[in-house]
N, C-alpha and C positions, 0 to 999 in steps of 0.2 A: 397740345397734349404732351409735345414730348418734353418742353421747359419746367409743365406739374411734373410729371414722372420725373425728371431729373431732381425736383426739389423735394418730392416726396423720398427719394433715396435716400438724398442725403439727410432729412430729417430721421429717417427710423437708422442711420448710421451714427448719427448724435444718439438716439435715445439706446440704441441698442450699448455706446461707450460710457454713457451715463449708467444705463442699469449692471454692464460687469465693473464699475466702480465701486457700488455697491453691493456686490455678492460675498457671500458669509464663507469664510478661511479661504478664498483665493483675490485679496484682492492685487491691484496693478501693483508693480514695486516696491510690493511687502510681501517678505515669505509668511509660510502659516505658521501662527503661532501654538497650535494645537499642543506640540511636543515641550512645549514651559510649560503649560497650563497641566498636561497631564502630569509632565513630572513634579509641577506643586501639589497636582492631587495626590499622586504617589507619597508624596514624603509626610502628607498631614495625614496621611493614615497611617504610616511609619513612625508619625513623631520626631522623625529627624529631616530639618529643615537644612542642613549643613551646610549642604551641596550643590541647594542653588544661586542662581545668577541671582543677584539684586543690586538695583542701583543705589548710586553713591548715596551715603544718607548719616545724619550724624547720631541716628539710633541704630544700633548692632541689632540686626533683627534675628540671628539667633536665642542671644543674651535674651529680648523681649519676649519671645516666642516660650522661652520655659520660664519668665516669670508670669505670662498671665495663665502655664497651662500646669504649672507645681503645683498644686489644689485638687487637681482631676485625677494624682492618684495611678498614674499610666492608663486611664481610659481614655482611649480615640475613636475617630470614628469608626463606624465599619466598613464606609462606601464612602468614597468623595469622587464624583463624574465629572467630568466637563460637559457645562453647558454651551447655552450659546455664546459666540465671540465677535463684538463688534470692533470692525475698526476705523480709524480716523488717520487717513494717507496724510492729511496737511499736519497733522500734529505728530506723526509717528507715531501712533499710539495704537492701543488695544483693549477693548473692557471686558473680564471672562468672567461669564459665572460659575459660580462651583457650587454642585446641588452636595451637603452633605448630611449622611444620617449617622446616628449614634442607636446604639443595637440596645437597648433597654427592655424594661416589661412594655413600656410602649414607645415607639420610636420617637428620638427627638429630631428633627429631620427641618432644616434650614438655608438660606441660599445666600454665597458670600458674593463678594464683587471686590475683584480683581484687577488692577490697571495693572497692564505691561506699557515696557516703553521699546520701540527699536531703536538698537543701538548701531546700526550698521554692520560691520565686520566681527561686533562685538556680539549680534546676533539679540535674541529678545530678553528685558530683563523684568525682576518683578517689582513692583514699587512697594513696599515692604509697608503693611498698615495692620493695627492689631484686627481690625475687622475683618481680617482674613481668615481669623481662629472663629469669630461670631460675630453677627452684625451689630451684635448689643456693645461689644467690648472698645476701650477705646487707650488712650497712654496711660488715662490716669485706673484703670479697674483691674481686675483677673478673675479668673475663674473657679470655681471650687464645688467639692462634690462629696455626699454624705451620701452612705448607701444601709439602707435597712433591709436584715434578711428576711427573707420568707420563712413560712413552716414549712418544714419537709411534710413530703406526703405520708402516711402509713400504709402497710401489707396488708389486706384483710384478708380471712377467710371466709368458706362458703357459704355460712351463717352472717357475714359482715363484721363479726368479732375483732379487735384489730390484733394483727399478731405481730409486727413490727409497728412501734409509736417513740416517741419521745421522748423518752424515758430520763427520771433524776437521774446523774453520775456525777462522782467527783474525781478531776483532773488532779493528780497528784503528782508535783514535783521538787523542784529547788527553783525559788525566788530570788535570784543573783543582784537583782532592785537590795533587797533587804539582806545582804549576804555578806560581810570583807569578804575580800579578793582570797584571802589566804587560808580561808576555811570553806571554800567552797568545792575542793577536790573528796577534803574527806569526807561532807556531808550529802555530796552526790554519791558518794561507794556505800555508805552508811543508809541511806535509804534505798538505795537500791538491792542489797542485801534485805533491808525489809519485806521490802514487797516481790522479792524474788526473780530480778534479771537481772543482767550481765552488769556488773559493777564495772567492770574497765571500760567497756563501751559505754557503758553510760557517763561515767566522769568525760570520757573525751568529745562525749553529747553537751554535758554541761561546758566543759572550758571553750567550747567552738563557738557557746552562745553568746549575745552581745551583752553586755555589761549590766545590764535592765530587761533581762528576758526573763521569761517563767520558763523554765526546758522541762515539759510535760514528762513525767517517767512511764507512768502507766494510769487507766483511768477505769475506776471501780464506779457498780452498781451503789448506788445510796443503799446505806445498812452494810453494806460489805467492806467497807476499809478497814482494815487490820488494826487493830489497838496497839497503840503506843507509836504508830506512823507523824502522826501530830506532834509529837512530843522530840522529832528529827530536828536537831538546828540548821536552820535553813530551808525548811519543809515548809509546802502550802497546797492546801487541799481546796481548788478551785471548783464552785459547784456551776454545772453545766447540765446540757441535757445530750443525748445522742436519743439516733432510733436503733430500737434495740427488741431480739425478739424475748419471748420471757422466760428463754437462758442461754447463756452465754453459748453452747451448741446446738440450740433449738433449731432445726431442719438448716444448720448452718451452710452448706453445700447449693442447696436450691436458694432459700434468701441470701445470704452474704453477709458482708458487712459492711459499714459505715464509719466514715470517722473522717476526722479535720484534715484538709489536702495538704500534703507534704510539698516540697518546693519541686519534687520530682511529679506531682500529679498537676501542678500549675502550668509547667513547662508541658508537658506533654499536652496537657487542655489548648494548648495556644492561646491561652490568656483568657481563656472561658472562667477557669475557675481562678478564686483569687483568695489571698491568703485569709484564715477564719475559717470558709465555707465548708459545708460538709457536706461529702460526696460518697459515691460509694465504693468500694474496693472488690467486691467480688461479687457472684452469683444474680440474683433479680436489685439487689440494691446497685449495682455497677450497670447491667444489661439496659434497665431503666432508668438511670438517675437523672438523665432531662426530665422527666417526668415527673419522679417524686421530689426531685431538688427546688423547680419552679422558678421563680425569677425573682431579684432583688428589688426592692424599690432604690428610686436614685432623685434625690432633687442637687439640681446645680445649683451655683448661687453666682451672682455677677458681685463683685464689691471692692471695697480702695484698695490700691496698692499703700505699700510702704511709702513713706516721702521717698527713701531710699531707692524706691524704685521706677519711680516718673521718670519715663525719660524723654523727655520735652524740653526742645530749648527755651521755651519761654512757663515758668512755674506760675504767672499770672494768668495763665493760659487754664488751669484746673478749673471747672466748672464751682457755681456759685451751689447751684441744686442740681443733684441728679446720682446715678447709681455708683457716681466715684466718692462719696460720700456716706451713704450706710450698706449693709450686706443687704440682697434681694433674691430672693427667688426668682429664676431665671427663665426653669422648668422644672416639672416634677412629674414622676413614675410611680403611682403605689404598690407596693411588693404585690407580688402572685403569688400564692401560697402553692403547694406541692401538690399534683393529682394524688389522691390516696388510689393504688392499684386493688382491684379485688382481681382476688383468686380461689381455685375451686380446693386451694389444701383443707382439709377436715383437723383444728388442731386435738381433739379425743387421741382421734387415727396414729398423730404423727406422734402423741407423746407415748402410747404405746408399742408401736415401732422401736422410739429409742428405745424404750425399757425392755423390753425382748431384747434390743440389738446390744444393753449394756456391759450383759455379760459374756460377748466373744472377744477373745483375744486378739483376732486377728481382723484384717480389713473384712468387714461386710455390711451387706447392704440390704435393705427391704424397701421392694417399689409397691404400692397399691393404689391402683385406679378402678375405676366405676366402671365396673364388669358390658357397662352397656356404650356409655358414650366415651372413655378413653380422660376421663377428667382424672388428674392426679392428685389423689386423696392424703397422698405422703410416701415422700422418701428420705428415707432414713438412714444414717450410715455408724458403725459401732465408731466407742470413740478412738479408737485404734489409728481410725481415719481421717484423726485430725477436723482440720476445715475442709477437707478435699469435697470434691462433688461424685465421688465413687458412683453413688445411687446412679447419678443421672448422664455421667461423661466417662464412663470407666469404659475401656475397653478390652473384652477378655474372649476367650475362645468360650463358644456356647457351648460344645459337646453336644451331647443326645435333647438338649431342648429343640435346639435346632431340627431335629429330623419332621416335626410337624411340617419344616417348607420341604424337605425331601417328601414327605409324603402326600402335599398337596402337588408337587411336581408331578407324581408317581400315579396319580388320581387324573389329571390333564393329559398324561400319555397315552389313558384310556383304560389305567388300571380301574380293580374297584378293590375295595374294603376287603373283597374276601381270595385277589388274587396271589396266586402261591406265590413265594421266595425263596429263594435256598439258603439257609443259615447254616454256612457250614461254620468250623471251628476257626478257619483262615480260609484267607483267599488274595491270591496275588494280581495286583494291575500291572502290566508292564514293569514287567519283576520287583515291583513293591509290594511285602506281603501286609497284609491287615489283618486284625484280631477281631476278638472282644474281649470286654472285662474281664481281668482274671476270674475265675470261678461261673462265668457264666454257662448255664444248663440246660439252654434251652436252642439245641442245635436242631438240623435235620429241615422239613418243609415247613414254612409258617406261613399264614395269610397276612397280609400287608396289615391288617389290624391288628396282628399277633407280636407282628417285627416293632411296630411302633409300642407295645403292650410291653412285650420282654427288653425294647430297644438292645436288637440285633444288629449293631455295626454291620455285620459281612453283608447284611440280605441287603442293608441300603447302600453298599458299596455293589452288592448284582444288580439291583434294581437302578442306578445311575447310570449302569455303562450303556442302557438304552436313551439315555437323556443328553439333547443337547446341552451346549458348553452354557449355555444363554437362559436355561430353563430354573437352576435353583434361584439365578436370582431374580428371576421374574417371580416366583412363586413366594419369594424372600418377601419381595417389594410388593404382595398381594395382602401378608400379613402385618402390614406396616412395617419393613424392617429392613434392615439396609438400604435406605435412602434418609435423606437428611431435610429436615423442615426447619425452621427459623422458629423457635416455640417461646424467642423472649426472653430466655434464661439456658445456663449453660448447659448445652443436653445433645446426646447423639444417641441418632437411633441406630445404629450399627455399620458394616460395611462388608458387603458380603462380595468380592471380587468376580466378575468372571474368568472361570477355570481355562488354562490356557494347556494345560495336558490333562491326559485319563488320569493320571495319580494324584494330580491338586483336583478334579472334579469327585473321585472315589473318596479321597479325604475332606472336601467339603460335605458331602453326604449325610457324614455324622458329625458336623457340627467343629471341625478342625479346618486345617490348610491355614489361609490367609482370613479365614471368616474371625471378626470380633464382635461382640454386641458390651451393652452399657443393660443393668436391671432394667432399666426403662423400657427397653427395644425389647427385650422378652416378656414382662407385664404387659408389652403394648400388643405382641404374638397371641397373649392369652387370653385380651379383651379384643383381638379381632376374630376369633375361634368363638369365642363366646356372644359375640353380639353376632355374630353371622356376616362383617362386612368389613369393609378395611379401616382401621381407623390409625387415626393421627390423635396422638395423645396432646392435650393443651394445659395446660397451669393457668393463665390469666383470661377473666374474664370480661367481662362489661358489666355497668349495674344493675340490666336485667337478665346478666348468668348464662350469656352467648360466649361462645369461643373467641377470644381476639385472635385470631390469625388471620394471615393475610393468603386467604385460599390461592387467588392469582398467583402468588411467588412462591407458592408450595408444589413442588413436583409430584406428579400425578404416577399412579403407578400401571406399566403398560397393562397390566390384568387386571381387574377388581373383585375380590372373592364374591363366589356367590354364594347364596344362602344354603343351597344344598350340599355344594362343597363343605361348608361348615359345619353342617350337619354330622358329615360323614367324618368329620377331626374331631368334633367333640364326642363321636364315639369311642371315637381310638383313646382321647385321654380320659374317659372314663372304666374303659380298661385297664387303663394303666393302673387305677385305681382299686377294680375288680380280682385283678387277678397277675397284673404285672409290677414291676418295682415302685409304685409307690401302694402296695397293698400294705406294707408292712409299718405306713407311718401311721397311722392312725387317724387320717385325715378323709376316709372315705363317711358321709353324713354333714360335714361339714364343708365339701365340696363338691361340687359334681363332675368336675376333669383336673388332671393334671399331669407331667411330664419331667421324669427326674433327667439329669445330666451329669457329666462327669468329662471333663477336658485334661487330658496334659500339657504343661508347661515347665520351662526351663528357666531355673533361680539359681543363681552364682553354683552353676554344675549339675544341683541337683533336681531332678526329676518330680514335680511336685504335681498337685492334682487341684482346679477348681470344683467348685461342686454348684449346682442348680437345683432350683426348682420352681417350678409353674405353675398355678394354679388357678382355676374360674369358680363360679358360682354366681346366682344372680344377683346379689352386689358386687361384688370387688373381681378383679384378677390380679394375681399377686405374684412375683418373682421376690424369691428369697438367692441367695447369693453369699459364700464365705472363698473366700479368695485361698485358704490352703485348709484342705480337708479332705475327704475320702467321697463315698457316695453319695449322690446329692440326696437319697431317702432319707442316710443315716446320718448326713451333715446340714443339709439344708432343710428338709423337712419338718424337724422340730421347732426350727424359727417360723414356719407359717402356722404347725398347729400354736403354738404357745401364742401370739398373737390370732387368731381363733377363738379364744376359748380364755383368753383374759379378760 
């Protein structure tokens, strides 16, 4: 017994030196070679092969490496791992596999095999084979890639109408293919003067180009290109299409725009986008553009090299048949076309919007959503405003709109509708004195439905100093407003800080301090008054007309209004309308609540005035908004009823 037991030891001592002879990256008197293999995965996804070891070999495996991959265009892969690694101690060797995928409409995704060899002191090297780009590839092939774009997707509205599509335009610029050298500064200044931008910058747009470029100048709707443009020497009117909405400022701020990626949008993409592609630049065309962009089709092609380029020591060595001989499809991707986004914009709504907003001078804006569920019908911004997204990212002091969340504050204290407040003419916080509006008449006792009615600054400066620091902006964030939600497109619903002294809480009250809101955040105040509940306003939809938001990653707000509570709000701004500052717009029959404002603000010294206004009814709630003007009755009001009643 004890001579088996001796020999049984020593047998599972062999089998136990046998089986760590074969164990995977440790094996006897070879290090792992894990750290070559990754660093080749590293560099094929870099593209630069430079810097690694390879052994001696009388083909320059750099040189190789960008002749079989010049075709592809600078596409690599997206992922190159290391797999498994076998080795072979008697031979000094090593076999790795490399899983790699290429990031397409559908992935191309393939497994190469790798020989290392150990070099000793020299550590591991790689033995250099075109098959390490693709197992197809060989000395005498290379690789190559055609890519076909997708459609972009379109914006619909809430009828499904599309409002951003693809529209004809022609690309107009200087043709420097078809140009002498020496008449092409003045026929860059010369059409640029045409079509009306900066002649010097554009000449030094055109000389920066390459010798055979088209240098786009500017790019018009079909039907729009100016007469006698054509007739530019040197001029070429390229017809293209972009997505486009159906005008050039049409709800510009909320949609955006589109147009071909500049070498600064390629770079920044990290090689997402590629030169051609059309991407979006601002507003729901930029917020969404994976979306509406969609994905290119791509086929590779496997096929000869140049003789020039075999590099094989033996040229009888080229195959009689096979893919070093004609071009082949390798793999192929067919394009994805663009999700078309729907949205709940109304375009009737939105084009009447502009046209109320066309004749203010100055920045403003009209928000209107669906009085019930918080869907945004249109926002609108004068053209004052350029591209800007004013309507839905502006940030301005509310003034007296704001006092709806004082007075839902003020209601949660334990007030009611009908308790008194002292409206005197001033009143001092911790020797800060506070007013109201010049000429206001309506001092003495009022009932919290009276303050909100005449919007009495002082009363809701005495009725604050009973309120914690913590209470306006809960009451803020009850009427959707001072919190921030993700809604898909550029937008903020306000930010109402909490009050760190008596005199930023006393001036928070009436709608000043640190408090800003955006149209949006006050339309969204008026449809949570009006629906009786808190809401979150949304722009995009699904194609059966649900909200796309992502409720999970939407912050909840600590209160939730309730329906009595709103009750008791939308009395108050239907007084406003009965018998307080907006009696005198003319808007009572045409609304059943609303709530004028008036903020100050400071512009290069001078002391100037926002002006607001709010309104519900059971369609729409609507925030009107002029960025310099007097009282919001007698400055914003007119822009809701005129919209109204057109």
């Amino acid at each position: 017994m004890r001579v088996a037991s001796r020999w049984a030891l020593s047998l599972i001592a062999v089998l136990a030196l046998l089986l760590t002879g074969c164990g995977r990256n440790q094996p006897p008197r070879m290090p792992d070679a894990t750290p070559t293999a990754s660093a080749l995965a590293s560099a094929l996804a870099s593209g630069d092969i430079s810097a690694l070891p390879f052994t001696a070999s009388t083909v320059d495996p750099v040189k190789d490496y960008g002749i079989i991959t010049a075709g592809m265009n600078g596409v690599l892969p997206s992922s190159v791992t290391v797999g498994d690694i076998a080795y072979d101690e008697a031979s000094q060797t090593a076999t790795v596999n490399l899983d790699q995928t290429y990031d397409f409409s559908t992935d191309w995704a393939f497994t190469t095999v790798v020989g290392l060899h150990y070099m000793g002191s020299d550590g591991w090297q790689i033995d250099w084979s075109p098959a390490i780009v693709n197992p197809s590839v060989d000395g005498f092939t290379r690789l190559s890639l055609t890519v076909t774009a997708p459609t972009r997707g379109s914006i619909l509205a809430r009828d499904g109408q599309a409002i951003v599509y693809n529209r004809d335009v022609f690309n107009i610029g200087i043709d420097k293919m078809n140009c002498p050298d020496e008449e092409t500064d003045a026929a860059a200044r010369q059409l640029a003067q045409a079509v009306g931008i900066d002649p010097d910058a554009y000449a030094q747009q055109v000389a920066a180009g390459g010798p055979s470029q088209f240098v786009i100048a500017i790019t018009y709707r079909a039907g729009q290109v100016p007469a006698g443009v054509d007739q530019i020497r040197c001029s070429l009117a390229q017809p293209s299409t972009l997505p486009l909405a159906p005008t050039k400022m049409f709800a510009i701020g909320v949609l955006g725009t589109a147009g071909q990626a500049t070498a600064e949008d390629i770079q920044n993409s990290g090689g997402v986008f590629k030169a051609g592609d059309v991407v979006g630049k601002s507003g729901l065309q930029k917020s969404q553009n994976t979306a509406l962009m969609g994905k290119p089709g791509t086929t590779i092609y496997i096929g000869p090299r140049a003789s020039a380029d075999v590099m094989n020591d033996s040229p009888s060595a080229r195959p009689t048949a096979s893919s070093a001989d004609t071009k082949q499809v390798l793999f192929q991707a067919d394009a994805v076309n663009g999700t078309d986004l729907h949205t709940t914009m109304d375009i009737d709504l939105q084009t009447k919007a502009e046209t109320v907003l066309a004749g203010q001078a100055d920045v403003a804006s009209l928000v209107v959503l669906d009085s019930q569920t918080g869907a945004i019908l249109a926002a609108a911004n004068s053209p004052a405003s350029g591209g800007n997204a004013y309507a839905t990212v502006g940030q301005y002091a509310p003034g007296s709109t704001f006092k709806l969340a004082t007075a839902l504050a003020l209601l949660r204290s334990g007030m009611t509708p009908d308790s008194p407040l002292d409206c005197p003419s001033s009143v001092t916080v911790d020797g800060k004195p506070f007013t109201n509006d010049p000429g206001f008449a309506h001092t003495g006792t009022l009932t919290l439905q009276q303050a909100v009615a005449y919007s009495c600054n002082t009363a809701m400066v005495n009725g604050a100093s009973a309120l914690g620091m913590g209470d306006l902006p809960t009451a803020a964030a009850s009427l959707g407003i001072g919190v921030q939600h993700d809604l898909g497109f550029p937008a903020s619903l306000g930010n109402v800080p909490t009050p760190t002294t008596n005199v930023e809480k006393a001036a928070s009250a009436f709608g000043q301090a640190q408090i800003v809101m955006s149209p949006l955040a006050m339309a969204t105040e008026a449809a949570s008054v009006a629906s009786g509940r808190t809401i979150t306003p949304y722009l995009l939809i699904d194609a059966s007309g649900n909200p796309v938001i992502d409720a999970t990653a939407a912050p909840q707000p600590p209160q939730t209004l309730t329906a009595d509570e709103a009750t008791q709000l939308r009395a108050m701004m239907a007084d406003v309308l009965n018998y307080g500052t907006a009696a005198s717009t003319g808007l009572k029959g045409l609304v059943d609540g609303a709530k004028t404002g008036t903020a100050e603000f400071t512009q290069d010294g001078q002391t100037l005035t926002h002006s607001w206004i709010i309104a519900f009814n059971g369609q729409y709630a609507i925030c009107a908004y002029v960025n310099i003007g007097s009282f919001g009755a007698t400055t914003a009001g007119p822009i809701v009823k005129a919209f109204l009643t057109s």
